[in-house]
Backbone as XML, in Angstrom:
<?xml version="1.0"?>
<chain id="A" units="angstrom">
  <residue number="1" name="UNK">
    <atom name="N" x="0.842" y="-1.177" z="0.000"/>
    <atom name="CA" x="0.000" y="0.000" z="0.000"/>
    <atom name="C" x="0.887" y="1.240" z="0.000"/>
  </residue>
  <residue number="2" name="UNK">
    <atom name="N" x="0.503" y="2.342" z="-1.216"/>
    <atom name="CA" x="1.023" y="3.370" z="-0.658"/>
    <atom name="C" x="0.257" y="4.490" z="0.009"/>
  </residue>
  <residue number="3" name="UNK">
    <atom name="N" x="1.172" y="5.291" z="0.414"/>
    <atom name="CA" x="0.495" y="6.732" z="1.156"/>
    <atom name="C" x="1.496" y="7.557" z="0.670"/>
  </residue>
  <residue number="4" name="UNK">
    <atom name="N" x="0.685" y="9.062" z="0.269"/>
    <atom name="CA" x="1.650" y="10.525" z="0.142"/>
    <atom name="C" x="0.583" y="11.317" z="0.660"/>
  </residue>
  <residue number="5" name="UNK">
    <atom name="N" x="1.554" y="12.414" z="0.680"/>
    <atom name="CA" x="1.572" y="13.583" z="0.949"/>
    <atom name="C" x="2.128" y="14.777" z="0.254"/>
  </residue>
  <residue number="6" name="UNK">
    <atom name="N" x="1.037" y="16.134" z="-0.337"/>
    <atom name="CA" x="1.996" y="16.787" z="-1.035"/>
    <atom name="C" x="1.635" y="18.295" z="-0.579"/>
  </residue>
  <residue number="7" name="UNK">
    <atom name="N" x="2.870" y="19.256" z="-0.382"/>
    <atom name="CA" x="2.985" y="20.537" z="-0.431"/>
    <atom name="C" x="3.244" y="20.998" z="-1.399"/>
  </residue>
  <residue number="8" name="UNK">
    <atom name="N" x="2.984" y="22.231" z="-1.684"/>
    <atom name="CA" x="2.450" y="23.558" z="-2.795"/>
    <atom name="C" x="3.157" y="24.448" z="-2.907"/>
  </residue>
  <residue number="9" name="UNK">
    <atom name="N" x="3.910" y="25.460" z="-3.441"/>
    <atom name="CA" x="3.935" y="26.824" z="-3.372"/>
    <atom name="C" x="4.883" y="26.861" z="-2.278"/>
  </residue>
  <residue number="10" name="UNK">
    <atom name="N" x="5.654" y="26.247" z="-2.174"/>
    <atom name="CA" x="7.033" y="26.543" z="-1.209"/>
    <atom name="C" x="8.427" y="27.452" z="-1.640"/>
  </residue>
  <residue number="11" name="UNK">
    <atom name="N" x="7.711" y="28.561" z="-0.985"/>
    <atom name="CA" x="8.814" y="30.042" z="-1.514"/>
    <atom name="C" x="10.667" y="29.429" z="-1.615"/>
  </residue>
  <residue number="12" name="UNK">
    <atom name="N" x="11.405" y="28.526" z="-1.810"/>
    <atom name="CA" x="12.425" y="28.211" z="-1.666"/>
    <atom name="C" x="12.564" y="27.747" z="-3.115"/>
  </residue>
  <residue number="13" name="UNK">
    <atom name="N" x="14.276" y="27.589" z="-3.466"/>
    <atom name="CA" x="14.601" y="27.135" z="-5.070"/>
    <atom name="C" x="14.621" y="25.475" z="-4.724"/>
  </residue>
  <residue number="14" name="UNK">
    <atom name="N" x="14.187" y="24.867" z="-5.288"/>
    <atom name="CA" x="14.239" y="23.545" z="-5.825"/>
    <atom name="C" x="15.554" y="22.635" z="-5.429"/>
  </residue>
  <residue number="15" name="UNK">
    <atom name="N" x="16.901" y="23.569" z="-6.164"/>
    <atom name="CA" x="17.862" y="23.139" z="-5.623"/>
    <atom name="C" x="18.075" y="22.840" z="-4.349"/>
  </residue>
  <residue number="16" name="UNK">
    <atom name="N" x="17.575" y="23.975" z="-3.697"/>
    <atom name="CA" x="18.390" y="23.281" z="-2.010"/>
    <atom name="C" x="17.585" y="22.459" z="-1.587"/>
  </residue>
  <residue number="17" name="UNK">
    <atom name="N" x="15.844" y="22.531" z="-1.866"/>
    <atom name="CA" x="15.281" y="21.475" z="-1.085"/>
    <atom name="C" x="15.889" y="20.364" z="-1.233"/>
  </residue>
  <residue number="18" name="UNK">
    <atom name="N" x="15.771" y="19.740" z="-2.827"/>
    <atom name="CA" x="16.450" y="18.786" z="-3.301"/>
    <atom name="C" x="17.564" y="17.576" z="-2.424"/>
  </residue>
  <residue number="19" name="UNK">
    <atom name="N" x="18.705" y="19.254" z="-1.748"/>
    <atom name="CA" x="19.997" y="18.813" z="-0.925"/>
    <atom name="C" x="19.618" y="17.994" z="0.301"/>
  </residue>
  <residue number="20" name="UNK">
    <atom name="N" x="18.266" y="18.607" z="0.623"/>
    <atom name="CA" x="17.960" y="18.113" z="2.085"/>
    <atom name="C" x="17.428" y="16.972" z="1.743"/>
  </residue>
  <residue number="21" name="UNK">
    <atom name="N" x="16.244" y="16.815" z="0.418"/>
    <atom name="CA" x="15.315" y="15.763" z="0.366"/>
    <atom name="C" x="16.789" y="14.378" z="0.203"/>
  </residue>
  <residue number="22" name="UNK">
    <atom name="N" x="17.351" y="14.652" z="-0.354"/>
    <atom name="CA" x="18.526" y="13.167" z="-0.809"/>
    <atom name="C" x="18.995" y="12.835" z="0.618"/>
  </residue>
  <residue number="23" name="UNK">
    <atom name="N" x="19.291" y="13.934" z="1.249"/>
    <atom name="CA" x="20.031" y="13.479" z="2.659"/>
    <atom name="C" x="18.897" y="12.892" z="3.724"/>
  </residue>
  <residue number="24" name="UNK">
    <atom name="N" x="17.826" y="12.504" z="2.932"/>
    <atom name="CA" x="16.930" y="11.511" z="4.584"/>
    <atom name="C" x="15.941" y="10.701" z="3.727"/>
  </residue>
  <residue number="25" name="UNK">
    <atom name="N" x="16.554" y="10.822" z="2.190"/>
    <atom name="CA" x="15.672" y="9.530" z="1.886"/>
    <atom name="C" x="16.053" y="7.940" z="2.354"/>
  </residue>
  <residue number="26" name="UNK">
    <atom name="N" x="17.065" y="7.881" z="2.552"/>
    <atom name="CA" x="17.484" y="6.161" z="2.436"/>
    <atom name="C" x="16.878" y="5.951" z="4.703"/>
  </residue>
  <residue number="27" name="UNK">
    <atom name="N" x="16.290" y="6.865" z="4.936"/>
    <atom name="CA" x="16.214" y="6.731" z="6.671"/>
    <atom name="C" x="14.629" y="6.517" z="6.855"/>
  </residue>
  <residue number="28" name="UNK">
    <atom name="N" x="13.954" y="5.397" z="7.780"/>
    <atom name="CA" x="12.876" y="5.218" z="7.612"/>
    <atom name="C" x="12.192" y="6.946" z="8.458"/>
  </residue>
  <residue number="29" name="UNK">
    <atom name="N" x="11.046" y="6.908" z="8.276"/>
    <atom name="CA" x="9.936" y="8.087" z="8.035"/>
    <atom name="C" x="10.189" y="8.764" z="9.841"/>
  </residue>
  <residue number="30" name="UNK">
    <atom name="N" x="9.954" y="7.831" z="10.556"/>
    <atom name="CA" x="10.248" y="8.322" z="12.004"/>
    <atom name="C" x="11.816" y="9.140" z="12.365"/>
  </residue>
  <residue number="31" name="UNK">
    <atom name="N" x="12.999" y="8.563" z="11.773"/>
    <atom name="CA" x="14.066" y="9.052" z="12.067"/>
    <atom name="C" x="14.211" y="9.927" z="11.021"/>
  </residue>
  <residue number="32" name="UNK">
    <atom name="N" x="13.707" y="10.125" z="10.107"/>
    <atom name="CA" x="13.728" y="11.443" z="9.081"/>
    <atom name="C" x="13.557" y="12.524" z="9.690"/>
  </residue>
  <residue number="33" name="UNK">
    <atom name="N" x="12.347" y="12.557" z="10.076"/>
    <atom name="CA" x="11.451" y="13.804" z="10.642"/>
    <atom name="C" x="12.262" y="13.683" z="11.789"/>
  </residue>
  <residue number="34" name="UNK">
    <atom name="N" x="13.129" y="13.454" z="12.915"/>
    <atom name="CA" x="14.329" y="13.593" z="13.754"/>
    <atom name="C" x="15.025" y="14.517" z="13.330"/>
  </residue>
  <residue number="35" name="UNK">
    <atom name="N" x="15.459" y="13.871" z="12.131"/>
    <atom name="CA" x="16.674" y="14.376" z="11.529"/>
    <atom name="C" x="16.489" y="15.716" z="11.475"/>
  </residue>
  <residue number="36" name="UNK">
    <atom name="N" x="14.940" y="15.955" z="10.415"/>
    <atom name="CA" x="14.546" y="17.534" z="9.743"/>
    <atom name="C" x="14.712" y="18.254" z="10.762"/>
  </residue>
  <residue number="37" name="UNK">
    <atom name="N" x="14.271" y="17.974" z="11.647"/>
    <atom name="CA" x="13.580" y="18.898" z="12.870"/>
    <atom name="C" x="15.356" y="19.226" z="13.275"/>
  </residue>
  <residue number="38" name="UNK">
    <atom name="N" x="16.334" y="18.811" z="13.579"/>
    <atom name="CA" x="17.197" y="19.038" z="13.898"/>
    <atom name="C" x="18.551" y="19.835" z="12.821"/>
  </residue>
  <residue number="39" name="UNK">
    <atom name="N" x="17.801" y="19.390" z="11.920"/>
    <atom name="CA" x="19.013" y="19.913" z="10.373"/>
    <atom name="C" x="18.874" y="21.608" z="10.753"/>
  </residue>
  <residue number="40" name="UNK">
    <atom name="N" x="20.724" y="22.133" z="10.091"/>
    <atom name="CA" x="20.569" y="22.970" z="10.141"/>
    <atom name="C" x="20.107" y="23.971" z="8.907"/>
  </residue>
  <residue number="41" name="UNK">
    <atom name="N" x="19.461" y="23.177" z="7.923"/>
    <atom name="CA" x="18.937" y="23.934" z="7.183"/>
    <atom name="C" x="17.552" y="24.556" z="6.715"/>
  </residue>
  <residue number="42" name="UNK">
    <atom name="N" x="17.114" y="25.380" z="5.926"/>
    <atom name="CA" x="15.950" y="26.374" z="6.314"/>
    <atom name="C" x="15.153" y="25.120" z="5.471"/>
  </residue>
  <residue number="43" name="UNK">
    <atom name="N" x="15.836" y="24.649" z="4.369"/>
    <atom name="CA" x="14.773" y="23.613" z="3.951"/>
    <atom name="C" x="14.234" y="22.205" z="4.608"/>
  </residue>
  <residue number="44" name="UNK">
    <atom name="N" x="14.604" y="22.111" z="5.860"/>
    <atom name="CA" x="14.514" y="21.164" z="6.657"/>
    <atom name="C" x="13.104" y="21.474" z="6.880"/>
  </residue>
  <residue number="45" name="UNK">
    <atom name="N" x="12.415" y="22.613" z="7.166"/>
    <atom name="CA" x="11.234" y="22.588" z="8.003"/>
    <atom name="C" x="10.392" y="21.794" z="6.823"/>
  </residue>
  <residue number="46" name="UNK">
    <atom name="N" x="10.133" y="22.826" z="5.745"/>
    <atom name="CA" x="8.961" y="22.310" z="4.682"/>
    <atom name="C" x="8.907" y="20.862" z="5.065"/>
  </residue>
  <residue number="47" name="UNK">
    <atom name="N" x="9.788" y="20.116" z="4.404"/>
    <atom name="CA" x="9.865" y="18.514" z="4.138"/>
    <atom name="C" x="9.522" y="17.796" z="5.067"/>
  </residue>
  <residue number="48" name="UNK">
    <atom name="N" x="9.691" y="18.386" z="6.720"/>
    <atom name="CA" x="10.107" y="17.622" z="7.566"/>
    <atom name="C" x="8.117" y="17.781" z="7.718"/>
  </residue>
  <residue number="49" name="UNK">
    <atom name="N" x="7.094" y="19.031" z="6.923"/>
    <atom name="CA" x="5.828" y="18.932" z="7.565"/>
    <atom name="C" x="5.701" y="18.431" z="6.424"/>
  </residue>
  <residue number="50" name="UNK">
    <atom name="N" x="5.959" y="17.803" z="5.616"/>
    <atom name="CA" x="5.563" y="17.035" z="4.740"/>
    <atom name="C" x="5.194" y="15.326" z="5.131"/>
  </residue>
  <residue number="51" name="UNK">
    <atom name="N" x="6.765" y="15.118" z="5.786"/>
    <atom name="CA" x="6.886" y="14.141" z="5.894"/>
    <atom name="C" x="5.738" y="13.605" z="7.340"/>
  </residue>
  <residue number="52" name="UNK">
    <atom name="N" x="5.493" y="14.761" z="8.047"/>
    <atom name="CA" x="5.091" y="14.373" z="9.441"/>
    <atom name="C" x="3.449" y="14.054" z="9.196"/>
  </residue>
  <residue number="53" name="UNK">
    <atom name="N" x="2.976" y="14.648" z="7.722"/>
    <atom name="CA" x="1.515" y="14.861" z="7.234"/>
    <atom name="C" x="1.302" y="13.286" z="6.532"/>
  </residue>
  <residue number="54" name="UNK">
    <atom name="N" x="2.705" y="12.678" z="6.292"/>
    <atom name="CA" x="2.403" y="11.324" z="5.263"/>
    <atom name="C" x="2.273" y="10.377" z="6.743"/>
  </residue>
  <residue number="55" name="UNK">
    <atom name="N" x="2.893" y="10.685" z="7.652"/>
    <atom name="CA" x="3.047" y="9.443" z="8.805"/>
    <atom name="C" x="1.598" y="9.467" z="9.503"/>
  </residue>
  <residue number="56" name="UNK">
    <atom name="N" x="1.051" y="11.243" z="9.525"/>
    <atom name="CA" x="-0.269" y="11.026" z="9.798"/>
    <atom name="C" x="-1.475" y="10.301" z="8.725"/>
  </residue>
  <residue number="57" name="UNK">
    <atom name="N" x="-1.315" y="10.362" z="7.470"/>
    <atom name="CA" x="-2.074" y="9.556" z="7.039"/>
    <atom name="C" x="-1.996" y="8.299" z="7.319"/>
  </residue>
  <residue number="58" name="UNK">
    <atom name="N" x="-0.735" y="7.812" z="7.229"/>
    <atom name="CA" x="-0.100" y="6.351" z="7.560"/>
    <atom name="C" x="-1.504" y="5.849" z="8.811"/>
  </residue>
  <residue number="59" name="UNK">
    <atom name="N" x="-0.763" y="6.691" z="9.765"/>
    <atom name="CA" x="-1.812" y="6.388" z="10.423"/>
    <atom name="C" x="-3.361" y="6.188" z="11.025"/>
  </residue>
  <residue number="60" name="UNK">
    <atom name="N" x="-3.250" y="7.408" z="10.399"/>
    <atom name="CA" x="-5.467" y="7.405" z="9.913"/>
    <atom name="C" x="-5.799" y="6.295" z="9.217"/>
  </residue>
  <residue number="61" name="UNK">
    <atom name="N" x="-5.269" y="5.379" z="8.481"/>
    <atom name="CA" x="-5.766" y="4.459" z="7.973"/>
    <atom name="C" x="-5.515" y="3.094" z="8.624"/>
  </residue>
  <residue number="62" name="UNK">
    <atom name="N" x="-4.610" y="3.543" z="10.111"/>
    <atom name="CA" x="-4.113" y="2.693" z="10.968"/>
    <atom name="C" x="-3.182" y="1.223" z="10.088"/>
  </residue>
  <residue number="63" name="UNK">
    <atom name="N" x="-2.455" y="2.055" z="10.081"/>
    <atom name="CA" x="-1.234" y="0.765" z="8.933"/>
    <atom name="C" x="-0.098" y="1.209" z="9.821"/>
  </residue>
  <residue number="64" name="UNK">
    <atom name="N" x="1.014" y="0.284" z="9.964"/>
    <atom name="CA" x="2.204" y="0.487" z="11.223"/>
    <atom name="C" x="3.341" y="1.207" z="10.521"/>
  </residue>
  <residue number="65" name="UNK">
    <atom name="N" x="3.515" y="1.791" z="10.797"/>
    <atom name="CA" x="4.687" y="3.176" z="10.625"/>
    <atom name="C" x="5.841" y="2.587" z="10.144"/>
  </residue>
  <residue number="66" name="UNK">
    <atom name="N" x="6.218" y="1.619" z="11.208"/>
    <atom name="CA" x="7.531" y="1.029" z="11.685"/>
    <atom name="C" x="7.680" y="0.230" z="10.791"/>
  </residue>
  <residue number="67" name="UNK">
    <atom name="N" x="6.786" y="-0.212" z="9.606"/>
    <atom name="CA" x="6.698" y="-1.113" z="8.577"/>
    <atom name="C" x="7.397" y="-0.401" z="6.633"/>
  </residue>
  <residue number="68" name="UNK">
    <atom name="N" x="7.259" y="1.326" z="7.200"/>
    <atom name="CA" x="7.180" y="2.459" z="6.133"/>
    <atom name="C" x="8.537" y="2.196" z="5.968"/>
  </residue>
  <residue number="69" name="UNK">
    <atom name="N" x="8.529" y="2.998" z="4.326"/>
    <atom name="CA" x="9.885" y="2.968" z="3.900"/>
    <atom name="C" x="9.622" y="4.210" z="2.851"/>
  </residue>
  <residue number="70" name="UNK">
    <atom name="N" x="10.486" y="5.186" z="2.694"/>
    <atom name="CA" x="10.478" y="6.357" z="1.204"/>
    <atom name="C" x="10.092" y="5.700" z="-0.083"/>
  </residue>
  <residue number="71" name="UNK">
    <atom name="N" x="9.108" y="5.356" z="-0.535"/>
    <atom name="CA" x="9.302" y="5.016" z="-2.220"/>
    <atom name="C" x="9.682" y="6.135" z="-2.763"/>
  </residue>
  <residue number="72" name="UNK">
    <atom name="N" x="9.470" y="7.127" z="-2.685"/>
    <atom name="CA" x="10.116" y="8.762" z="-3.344"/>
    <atom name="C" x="9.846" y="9.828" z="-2.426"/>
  </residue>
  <residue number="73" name="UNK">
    <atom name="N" x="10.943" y="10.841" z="-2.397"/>
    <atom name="CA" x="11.086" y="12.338" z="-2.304"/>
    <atom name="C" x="11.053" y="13.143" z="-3.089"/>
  </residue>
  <residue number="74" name="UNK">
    <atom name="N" x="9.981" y="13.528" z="-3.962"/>
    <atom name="CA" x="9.923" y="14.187" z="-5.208"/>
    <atom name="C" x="9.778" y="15.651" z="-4.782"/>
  </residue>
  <residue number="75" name="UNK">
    <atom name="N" x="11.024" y="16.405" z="-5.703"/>
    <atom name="CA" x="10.911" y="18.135" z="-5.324"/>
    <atom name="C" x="11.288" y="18.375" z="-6.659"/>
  </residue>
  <residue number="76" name="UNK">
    <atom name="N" x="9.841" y="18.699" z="-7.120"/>
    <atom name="CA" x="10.004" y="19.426" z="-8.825"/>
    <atom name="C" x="9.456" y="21.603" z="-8.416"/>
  </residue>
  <residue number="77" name="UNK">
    <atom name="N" x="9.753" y="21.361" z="-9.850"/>
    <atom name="CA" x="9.654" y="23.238" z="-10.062"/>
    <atom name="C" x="7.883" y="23.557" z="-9.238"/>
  </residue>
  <residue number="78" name="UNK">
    <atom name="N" x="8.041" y="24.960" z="-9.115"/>
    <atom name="CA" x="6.923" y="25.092" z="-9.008"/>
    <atom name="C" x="7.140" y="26.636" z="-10.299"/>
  </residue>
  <residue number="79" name="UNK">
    <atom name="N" x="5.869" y="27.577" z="-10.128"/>
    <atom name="CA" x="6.063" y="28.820" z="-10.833"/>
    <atom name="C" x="7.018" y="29.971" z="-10.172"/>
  </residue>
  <residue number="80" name="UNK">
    <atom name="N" x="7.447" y="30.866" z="-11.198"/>
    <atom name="CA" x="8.635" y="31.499" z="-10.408"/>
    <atom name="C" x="8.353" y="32.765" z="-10.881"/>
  </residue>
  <residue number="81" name="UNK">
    <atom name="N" x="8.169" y="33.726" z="-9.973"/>
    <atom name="CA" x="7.582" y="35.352" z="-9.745"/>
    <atom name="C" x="8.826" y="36.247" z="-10.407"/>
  </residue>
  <residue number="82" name="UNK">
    <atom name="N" x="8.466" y="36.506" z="-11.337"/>
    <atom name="CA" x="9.203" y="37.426" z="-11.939"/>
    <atom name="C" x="9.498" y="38.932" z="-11.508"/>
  </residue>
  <residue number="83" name="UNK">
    <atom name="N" x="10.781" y="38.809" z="-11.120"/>
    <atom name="CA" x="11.220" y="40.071" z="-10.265"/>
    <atom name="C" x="12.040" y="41.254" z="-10.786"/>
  </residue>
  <residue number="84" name="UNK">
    <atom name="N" x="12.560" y="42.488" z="-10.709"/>
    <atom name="CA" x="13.123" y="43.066" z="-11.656"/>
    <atom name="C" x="14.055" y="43.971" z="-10.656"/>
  </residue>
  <residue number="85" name="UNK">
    <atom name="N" x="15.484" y="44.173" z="-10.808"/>
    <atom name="CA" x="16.126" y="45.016" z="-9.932"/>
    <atom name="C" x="16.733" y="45.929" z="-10.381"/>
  </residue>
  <residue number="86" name="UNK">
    <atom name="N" x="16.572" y="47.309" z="-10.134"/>
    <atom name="CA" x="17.053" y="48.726" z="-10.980"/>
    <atom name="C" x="18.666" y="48.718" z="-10.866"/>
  </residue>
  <residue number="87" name="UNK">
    <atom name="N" x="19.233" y="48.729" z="-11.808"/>
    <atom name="CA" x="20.990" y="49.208" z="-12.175"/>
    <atom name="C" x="20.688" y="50.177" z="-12.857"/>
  </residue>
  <residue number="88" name="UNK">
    <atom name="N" x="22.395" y="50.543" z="-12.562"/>
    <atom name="CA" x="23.009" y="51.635" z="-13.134"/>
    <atom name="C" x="22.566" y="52.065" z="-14.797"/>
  </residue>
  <residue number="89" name="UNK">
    <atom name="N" x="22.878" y="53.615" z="-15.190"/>
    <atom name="CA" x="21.519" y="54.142" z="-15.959"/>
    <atom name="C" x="20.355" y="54.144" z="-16.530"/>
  </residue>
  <residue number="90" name="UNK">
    <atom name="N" x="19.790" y="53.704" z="-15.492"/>
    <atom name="CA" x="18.217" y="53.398" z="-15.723"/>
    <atom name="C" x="17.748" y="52.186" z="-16.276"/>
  </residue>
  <residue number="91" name="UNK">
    <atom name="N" x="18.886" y="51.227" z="-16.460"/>
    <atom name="CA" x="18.146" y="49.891" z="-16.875"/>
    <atom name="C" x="17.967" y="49.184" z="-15.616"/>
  </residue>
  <residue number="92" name="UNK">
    <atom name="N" x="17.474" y="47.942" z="-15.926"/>
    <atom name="CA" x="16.339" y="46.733" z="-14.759"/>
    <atom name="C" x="17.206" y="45.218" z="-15.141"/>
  </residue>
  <residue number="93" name="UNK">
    <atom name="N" x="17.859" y="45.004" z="-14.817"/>
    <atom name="CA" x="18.090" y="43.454" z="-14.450"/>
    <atom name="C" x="16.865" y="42.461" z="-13.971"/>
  </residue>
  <residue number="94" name="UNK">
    <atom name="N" x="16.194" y="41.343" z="-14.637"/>
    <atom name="CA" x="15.585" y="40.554" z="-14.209"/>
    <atom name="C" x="15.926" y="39.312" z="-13.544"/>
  </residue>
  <residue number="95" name="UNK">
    <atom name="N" x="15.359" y="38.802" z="-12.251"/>
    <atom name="CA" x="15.752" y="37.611" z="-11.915"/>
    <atom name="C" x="13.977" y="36.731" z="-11.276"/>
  </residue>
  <residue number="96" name="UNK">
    <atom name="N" x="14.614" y="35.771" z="-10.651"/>
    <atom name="CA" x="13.364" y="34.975" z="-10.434"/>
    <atom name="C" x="13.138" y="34.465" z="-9.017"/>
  </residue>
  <residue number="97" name="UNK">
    <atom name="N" x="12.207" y="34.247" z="-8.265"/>
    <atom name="CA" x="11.829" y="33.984" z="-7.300"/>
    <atom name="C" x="11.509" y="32.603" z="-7.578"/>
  </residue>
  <residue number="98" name="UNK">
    <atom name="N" x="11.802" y="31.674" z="-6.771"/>
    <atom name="CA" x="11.563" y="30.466" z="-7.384"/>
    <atom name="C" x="10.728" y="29.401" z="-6.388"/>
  </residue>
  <residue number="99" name="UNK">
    <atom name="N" x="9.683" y="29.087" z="-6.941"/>
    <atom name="CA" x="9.094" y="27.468" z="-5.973"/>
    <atom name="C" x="8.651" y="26.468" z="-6.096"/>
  </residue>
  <residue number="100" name="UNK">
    <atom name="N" x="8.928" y="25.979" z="-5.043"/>
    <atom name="CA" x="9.025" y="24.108" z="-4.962"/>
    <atom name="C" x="8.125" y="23.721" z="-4.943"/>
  </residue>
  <residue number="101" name="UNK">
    <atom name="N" x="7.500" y="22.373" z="-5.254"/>
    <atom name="CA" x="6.255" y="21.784" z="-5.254"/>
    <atom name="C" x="7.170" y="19.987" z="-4.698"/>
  </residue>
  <residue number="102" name="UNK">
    <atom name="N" x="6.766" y="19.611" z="-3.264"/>
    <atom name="CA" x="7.149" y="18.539" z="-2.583"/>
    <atom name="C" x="6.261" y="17.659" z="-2.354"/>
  </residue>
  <residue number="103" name="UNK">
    <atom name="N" x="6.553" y="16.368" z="-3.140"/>
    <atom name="CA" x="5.648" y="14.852" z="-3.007"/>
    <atom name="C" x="6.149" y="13.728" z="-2.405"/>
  </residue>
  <residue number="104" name="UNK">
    <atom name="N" x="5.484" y="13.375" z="-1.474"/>
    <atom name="CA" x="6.589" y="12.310" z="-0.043"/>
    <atom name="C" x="5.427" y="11.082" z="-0.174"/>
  </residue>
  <residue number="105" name="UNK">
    <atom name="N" x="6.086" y="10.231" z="-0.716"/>
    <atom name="CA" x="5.058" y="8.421" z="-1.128"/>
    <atom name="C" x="5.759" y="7.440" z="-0.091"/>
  </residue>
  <residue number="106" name="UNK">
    <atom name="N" x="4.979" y="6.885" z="0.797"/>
    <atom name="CA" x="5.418" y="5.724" z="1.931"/>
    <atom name="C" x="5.424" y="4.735" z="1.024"/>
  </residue>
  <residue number="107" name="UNK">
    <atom name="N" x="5.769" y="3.657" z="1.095"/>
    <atom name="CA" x="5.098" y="2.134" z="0.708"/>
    <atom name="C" x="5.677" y="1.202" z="1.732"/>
  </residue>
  <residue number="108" name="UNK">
    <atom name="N" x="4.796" y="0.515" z="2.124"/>
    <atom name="CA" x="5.165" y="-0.487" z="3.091"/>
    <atom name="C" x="5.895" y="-2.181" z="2.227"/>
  </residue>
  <residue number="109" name="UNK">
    <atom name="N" x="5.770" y="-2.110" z="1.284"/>
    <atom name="CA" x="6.328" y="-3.324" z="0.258"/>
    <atom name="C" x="7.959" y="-3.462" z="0.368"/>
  </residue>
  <residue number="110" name="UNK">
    <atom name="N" x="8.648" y="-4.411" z="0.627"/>
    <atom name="CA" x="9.928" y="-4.555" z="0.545"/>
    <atom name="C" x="10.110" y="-4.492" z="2.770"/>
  </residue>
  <residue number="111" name="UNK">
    <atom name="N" x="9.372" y="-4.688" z="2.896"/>
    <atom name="CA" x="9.813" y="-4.539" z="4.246"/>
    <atom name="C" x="10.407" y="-5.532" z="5.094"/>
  </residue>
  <residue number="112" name="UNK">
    <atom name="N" x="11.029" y="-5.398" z="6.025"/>
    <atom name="CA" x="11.383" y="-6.610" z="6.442"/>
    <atom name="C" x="10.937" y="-7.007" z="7.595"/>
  </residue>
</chain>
């Protein structure tokens, strides 16, 4: 069986979530969310309420936690707010605001 969970519109670039999502996929779902909560990075929080929203489904459907394993940490693009910053004689440099869209899938299959 699987279970996910997905967040939206997460003001952060893709890239760094990414850094965090690789560093707690191979750790089952309980010691992840340890981990997040303790990482020192800003992308730790998102993932880590991602991950804490899939263990609650886990459990609303009352299936054992301790059985979970990551089938994926998916952190694709989201849309990116087009921003513009004034330079020197009157021209505008454009850059981008960028966000994440985060999908966290349990599967209990392969367990031991």
């Amino acid at each position: 069986m699987e279970y996910q969970a997905i967040a939206k519109y997460i003001r952060m670039s893709p890239r760094k979530v990414r850094l965090v999502a690789h560093a707690v996929k191979r750790l089952t779902p309980p010691m992840a969310l340890l981990r997040l909560r303790e990482l020192s990075k800003r992308a730790g929080e998102p993932i880590a309420d991602v991950v804490a929203s899939v263990i609650a489904n886990v459990k609303d459907k009352k299936a054992d936690i301790t059985k979970m394993r990551f089938k994926s940490i998916e952190v694709s693009h989201g849309p990116a707010m087009k921003r513009i910053r004034a330079v020197s004689r009157g021209q505008a440099h454009a850059y981008k605001k960028r966000m994440t869209h985060i999908r966290v899938i349990l599967t209990d299959e392969g367990a031991k």
